[in-house]
C-alpha positions as CSV (number, residue, x, y, z in Angstrom):
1,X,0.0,0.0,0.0
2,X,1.5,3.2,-0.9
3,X,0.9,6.7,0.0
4,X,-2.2,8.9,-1.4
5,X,-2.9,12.5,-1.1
6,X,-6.9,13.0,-1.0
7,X,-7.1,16.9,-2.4
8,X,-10.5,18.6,-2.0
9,X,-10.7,22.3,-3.3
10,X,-14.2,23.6,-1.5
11,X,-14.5,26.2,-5.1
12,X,-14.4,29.9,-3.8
13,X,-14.6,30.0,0.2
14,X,-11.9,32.4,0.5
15,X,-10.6,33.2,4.0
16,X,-10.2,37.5,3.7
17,X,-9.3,39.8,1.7
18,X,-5.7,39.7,-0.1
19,X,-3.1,42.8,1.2
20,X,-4.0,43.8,-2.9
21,X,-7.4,43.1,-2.8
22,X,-8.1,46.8,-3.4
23,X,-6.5,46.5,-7.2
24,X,-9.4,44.0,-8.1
25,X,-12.1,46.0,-6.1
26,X,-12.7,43.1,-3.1
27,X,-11.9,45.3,-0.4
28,X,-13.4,43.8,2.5
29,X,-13.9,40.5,1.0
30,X,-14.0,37.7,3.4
31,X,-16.2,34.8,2.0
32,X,-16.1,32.8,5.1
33,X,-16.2,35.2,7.5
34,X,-18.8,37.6,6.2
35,X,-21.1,34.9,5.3
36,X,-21.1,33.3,8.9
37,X,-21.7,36.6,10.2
38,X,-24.5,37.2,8.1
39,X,-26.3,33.4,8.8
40,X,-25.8,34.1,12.3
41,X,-22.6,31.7,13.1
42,X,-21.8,28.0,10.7
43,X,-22.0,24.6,12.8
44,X,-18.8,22.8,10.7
45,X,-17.7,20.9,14.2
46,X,-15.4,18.4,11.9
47,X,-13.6,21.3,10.0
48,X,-13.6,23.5,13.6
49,X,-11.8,20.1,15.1
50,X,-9.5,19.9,12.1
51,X,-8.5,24.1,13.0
52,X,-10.9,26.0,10.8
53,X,-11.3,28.3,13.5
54,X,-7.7,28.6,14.3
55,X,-7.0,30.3,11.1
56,X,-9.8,32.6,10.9
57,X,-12.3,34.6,12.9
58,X,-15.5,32.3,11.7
59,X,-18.9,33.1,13.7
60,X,-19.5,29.7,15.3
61,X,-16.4,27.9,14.2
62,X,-14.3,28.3,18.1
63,X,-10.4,27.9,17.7
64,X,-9.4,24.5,18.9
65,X,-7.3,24.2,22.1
66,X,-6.1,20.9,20.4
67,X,-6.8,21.0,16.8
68,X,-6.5,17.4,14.9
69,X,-5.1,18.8,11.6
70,X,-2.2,20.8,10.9
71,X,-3.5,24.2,9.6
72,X,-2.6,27.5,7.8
73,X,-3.8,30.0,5.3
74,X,-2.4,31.1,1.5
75,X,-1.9,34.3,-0.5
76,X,-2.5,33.7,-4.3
77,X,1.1,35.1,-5.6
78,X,0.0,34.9,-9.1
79,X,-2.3,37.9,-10.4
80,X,-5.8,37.2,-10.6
81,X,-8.4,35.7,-8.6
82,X,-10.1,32.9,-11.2
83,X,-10.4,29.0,-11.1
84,X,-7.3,27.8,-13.1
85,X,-4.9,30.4,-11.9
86,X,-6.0,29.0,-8.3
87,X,-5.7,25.7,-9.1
88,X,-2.4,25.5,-11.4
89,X,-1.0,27.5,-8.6
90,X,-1.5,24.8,-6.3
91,X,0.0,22.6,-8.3
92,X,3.1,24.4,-9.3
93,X,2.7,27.3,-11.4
94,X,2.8,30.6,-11.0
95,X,1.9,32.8,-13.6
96,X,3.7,36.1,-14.1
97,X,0.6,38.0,-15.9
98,X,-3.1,37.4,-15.4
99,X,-5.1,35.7,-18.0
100,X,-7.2,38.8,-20.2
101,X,-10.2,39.9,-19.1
102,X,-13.3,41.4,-21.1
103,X,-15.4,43.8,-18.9
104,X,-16.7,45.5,-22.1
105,X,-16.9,42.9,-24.2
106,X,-14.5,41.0,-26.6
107,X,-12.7,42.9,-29.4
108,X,-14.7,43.4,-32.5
109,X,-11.8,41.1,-34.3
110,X,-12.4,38.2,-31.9
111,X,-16.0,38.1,-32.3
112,X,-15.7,38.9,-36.3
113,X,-13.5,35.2,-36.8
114,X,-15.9,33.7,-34.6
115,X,-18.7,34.5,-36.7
116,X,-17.1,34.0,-39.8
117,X,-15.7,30.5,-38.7
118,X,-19.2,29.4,-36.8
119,X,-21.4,30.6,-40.2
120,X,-23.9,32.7,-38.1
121,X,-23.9,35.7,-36.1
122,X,-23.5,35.8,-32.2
123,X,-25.7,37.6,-29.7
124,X,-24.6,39.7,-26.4
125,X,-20.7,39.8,-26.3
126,X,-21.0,41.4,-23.0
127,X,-19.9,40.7,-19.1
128,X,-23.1,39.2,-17.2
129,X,-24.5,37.1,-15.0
130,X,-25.2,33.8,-17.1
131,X,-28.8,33.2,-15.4
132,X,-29.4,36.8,-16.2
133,X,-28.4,36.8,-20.0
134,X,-30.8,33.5,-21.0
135,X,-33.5,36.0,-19.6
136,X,-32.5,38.7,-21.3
137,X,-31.8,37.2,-24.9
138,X,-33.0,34.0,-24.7
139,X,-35.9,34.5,-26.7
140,X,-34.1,36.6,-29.0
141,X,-31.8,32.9,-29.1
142,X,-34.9,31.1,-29.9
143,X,-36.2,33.9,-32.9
144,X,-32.5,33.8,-34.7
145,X,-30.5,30.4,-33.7
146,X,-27.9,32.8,-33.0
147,X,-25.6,31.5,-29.9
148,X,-25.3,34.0,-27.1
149,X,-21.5,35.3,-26.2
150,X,-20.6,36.2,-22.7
151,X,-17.9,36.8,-20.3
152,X,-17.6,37.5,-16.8
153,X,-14.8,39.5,-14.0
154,X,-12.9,36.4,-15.2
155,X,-10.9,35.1,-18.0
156,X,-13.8,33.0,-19.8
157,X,-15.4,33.3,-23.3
158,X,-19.0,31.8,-22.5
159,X,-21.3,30.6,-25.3
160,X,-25.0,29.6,-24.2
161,X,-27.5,27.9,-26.4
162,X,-31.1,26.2,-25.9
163,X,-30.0,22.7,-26.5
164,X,-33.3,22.7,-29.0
165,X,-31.9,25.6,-31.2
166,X,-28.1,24.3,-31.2
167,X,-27.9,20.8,-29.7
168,X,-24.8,19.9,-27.3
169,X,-22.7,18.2,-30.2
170,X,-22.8,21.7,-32.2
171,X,-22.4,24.1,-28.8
172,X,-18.8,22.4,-28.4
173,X,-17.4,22.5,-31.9
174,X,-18.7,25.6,-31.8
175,X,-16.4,26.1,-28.5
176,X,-13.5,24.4,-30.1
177,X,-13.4,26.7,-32.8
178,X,-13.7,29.3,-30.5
179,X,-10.4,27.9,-28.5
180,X,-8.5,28.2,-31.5
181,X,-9.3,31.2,-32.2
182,X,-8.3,32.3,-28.8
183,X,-4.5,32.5,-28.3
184,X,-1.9,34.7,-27.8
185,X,-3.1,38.0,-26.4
186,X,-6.7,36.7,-26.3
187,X,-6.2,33.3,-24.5
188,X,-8.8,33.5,-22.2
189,X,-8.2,30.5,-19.5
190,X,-11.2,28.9,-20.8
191,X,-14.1,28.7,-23.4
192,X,-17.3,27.3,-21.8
193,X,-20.3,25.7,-23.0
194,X,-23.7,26.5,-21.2
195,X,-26.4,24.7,-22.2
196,X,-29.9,25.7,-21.0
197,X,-33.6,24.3,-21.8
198,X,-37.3,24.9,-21.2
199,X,-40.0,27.7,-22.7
200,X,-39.8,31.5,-23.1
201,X,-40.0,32.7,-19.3
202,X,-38.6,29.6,-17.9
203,X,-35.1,28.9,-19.0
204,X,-32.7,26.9,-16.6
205,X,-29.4,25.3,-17.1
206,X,-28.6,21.7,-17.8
207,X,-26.3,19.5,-17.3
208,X,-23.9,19.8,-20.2
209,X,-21.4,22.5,-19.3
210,X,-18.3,21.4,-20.7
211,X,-15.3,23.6,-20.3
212,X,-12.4,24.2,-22.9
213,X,-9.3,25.2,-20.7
214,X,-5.8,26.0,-22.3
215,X,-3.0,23.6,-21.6
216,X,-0.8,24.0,-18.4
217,X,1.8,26.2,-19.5
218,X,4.4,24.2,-17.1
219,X,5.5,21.4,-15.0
220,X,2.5,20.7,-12.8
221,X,1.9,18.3,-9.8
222,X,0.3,16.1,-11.8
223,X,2.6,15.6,-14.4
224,X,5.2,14.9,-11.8
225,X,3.0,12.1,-10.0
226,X,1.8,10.7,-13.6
227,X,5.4,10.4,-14.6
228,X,6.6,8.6,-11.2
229,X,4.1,5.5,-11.9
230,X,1.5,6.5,-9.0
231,X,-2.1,7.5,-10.0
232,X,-3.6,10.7,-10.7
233,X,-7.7,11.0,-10.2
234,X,-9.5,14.3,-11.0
235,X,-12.7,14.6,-9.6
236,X,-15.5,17.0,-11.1
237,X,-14.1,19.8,-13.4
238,X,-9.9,19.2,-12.4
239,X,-10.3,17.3,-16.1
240,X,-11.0,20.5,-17.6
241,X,-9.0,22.8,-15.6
242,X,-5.7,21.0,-16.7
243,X,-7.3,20.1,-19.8
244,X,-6.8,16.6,-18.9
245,X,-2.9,16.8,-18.7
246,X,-1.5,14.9,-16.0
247,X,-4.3,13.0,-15.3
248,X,-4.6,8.9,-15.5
249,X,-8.4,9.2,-14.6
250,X,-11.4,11.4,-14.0
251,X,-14.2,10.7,-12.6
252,X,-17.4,12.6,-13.5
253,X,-19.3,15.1,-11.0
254,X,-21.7,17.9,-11.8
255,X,-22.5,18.6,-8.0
256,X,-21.1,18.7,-4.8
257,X,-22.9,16.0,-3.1
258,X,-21.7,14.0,-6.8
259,X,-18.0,14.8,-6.1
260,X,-18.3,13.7,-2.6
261,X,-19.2,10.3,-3.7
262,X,-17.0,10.3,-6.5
263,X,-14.1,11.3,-4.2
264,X,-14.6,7.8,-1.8
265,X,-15.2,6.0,-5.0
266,X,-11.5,7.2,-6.0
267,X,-10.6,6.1,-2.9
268,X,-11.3,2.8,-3.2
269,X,-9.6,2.7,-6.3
270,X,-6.1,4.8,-5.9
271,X,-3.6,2.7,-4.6
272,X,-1.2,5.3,-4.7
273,X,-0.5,8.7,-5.8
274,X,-3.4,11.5,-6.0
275,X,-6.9,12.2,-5.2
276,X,-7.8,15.7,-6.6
277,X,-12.0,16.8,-6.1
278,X,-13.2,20.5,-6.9
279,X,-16.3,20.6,-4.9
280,X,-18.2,23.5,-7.6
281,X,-21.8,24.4,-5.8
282,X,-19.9,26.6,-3.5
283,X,-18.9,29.0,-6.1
284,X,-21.3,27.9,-9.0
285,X,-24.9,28.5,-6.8
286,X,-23.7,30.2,-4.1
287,X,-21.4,33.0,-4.7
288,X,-22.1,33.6,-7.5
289,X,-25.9,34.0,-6.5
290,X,-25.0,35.8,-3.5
291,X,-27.0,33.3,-1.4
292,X,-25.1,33.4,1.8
293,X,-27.6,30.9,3.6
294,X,-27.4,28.2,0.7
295,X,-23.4,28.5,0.3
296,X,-23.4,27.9,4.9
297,X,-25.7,25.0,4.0
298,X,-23.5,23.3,1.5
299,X,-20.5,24.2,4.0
300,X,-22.5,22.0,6.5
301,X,-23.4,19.4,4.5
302,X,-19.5,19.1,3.6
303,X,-18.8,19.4,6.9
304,X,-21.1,16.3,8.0
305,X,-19.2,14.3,5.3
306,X,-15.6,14.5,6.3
307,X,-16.0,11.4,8.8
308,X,-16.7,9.8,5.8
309,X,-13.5,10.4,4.1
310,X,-11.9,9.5,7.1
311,X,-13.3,6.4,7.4
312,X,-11.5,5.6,4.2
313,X,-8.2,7.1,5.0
314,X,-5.2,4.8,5.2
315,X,-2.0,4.7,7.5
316,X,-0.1,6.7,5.1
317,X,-2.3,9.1,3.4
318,X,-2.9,13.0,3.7
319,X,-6.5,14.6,3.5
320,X,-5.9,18.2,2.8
321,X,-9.0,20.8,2.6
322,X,-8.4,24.6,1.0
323,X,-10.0,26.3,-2.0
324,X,-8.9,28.3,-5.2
325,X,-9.9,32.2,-4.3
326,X,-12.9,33.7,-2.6
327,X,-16.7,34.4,-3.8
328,X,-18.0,36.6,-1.1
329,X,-22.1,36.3,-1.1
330,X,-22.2,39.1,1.0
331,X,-20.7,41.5,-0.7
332,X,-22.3,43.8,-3.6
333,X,-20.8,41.6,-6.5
334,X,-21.7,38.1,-8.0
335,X,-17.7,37.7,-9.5
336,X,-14.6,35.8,-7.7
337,X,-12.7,37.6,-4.8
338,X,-9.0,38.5,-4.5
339,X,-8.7,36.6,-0.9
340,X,-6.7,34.0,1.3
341,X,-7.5,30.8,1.3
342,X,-7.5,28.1,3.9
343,X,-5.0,25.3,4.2
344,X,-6.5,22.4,6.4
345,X,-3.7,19.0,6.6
346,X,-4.6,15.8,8.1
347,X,-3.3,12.2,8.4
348,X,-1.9,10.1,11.4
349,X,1.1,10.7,10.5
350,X,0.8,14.6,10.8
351,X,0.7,15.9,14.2
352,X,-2.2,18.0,14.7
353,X,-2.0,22.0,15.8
354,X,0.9,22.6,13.9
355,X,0.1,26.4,12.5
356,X,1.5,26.4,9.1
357,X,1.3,30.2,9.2
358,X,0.5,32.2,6.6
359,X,2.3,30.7,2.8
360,X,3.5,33.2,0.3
361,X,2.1,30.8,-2.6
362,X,-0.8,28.0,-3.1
363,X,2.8,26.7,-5.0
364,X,3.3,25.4,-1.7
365,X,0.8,22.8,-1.7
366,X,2.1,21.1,-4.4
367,X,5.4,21.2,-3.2
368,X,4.3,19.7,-0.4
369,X,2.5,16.7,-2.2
370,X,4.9,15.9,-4.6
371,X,7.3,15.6,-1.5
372,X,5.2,13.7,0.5
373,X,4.3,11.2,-2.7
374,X,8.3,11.0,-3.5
375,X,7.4,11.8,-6.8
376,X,10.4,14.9,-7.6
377,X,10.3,18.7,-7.2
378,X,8.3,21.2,-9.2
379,X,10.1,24.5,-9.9
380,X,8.0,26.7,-7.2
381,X,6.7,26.6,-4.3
382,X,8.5,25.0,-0.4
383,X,7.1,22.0,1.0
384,X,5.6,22.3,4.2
385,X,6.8,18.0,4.9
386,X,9.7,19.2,6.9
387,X,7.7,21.5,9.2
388,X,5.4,18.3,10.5
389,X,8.6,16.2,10.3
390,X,10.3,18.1,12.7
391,X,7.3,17.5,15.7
392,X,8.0,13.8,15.3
């Protein structure tokens, strides 16, 4: 039996506001904290044992005098604040400019080629709310079988289509084409299909979100693990965040309560090497909704499914808990937040209430696991192994 590494990235619960949180306008941000404030305190007594409260003031969440897990917080060193920049900085790389962003739309030439290459015009090609642009122009959709173009405060060309009008097969070559077209100074960390169904008035989102992310543009975590004979299983949408680099398996999961399963089926399965889960309801219903009471009961429902993880958890392996950047429900805007992020580490072979302190980099994470797996050293990041090590 060899080691494992179960990863689970709960998608946006940020832990306050970055010291440059002011250039991205999420001054004040504090997912965690401002949400349990405004629900009136979170019962998470499995994450508050683990030392949730011991990084962060969290209504509800006490400090432990003995905490289980080691624990610690980390600053995003890369610029930006969006899913892949989080999550290919915890495994390795750091980027050195944010991916571009399209508040006002994207460049007439962008959306021309698109057209041109698709046969058919495009509607919107705007920043919104995707719920709020199949109300707006989804009837429009219906009247022209023209796709509708979006983006958001992040780096994502969106294309939503009523899978009656353009059915799921078209919507991704159409997003493949539009992956091509964007590179070089329009390479937008990814192109995403959204789906949606049902009559004028009534429109909802299915299932079929498929994202179209660029390939890592270095040595990741995964690659290293991959390359050292252990396994690598993503969980939920890590396939398309590393555009399946690095990966020996994925497991499909459109929900939380799906990529909690998932994640004990991998379990049962990994022998060795990595578990990696991005838990999405978080960010996807919650913060971006701003519904602070649905985002503290998916924290809770989490929360009463740790023991389960546990339960599974060998002699030798690592449970780690953090997230990519923040989505603050309380605050004024529906996009990511420029924030901490909390760094939970458990196994038997950790000590508990070691404070990892505060890391300059999520590169640090996957330092740590490829050090812990034995599986080399990625070019950033300083593995916390030594710090636990030392309390033996």
């Amino acid at each position: 039996m060899g080691k494992r590494v179960i990863l689970i990235v709960l998608d946006s619960a940020g832990i306050g506001a970055l010291p440059d949180a002011h250039l991205y306008g999420d001054e004040g941000s504090d997912t965690l904290g401002n949400l349990a404030r405004q629900v009136g305190g979170l019962h998470l007594p499995h994450l508050g044992q683990f030392g949730l409260g011991n990084i962060h003031d969290i209504a509800g969440v006490l400090p432990e005098a003995k905490p289980k897990a080691a624990f610690g917080r980390m600053a995003e060193k890369s610029p930006g604040k969006d899913t892949t920049t989080g999550h290919w900085e915890m495994s390795g790389i750091i980027l050195s400019q944010a991916f571009p962003t399209y508040p006002k739309g994207f460049p007439p030439s962008v959306i021309t080629q698109f057209e041109q290459a698709i046969g058919r015009k495009v509607l919107g090609n705007i920043a919104a709310s995707g719920t709020e642009i199949i109300k707006e122009l989804g009837d429009r959709h219906l009247e022209t079988g023209y796709p509708i173009v979006y983006t958001s405060a992040d780096s994502v060309f969106q294309i939503a289509a009523h899978e009656k009008i353009i059915p799921l097969e078209k919507l991704y070559e159409m997003c493949t084409i539009a992956r091509k077209i964007l590179v070089g100074e329009h390479a937008v960390g990814r192109v995403i299909a959204r789906p949606f169904d049902g009559p004028s008035g009534a429109f909802y989102r299915t299932a079929g979100r498929h994202d179209y992310s660029l390939l890592p543009t270095g040595e990741t975590m995964l690659d290293l693990i991959k390359a050292a004979g252990q396994e690598v299983i993503g969980v939920g949408k890590i396939k398309d965040v590393f555009a399946g680099q690095g990966l020996t398996k994925t497991i499909k999961a459109t929900n939380n309560r799906e990529g909690m399963a998932a994640t004990l089926d991998a379990m049962e399965q990994a022998d060795q090497g990595l578990v990696f889960t991005n838990l999405v309801d978080f960010d996807m219903l919650f913060g971006h909704r701003n519904d602070a009471e649905g985002y503290a009961h998916a924290l809770e429902e989490f929360d009463q499914f740790v023991p389960r993880f546990l339960s599974k958890l060998r002699e030798k392996d690592l449970l780690i808990i953090t997230a990519d950047h923040g989505t603050d429900p309380t605050t004024g805007s529906t996009d990511h937040s420029r924030e901490y992020v909390p760094l939970l580490i458990y196994g038997k072979n950790v000590p508990g209430g070691i404070n990892l302190g505060t890391r300059e980099t999520f590169a640090d994470l996957g330092a740590t696991i490829v050090d812990y797996l034995e599986s080399g050293k990625l070019q950033h990041g300083i593995s916390m192994v030594p710090e636990w090590d030392q309390q033996d």
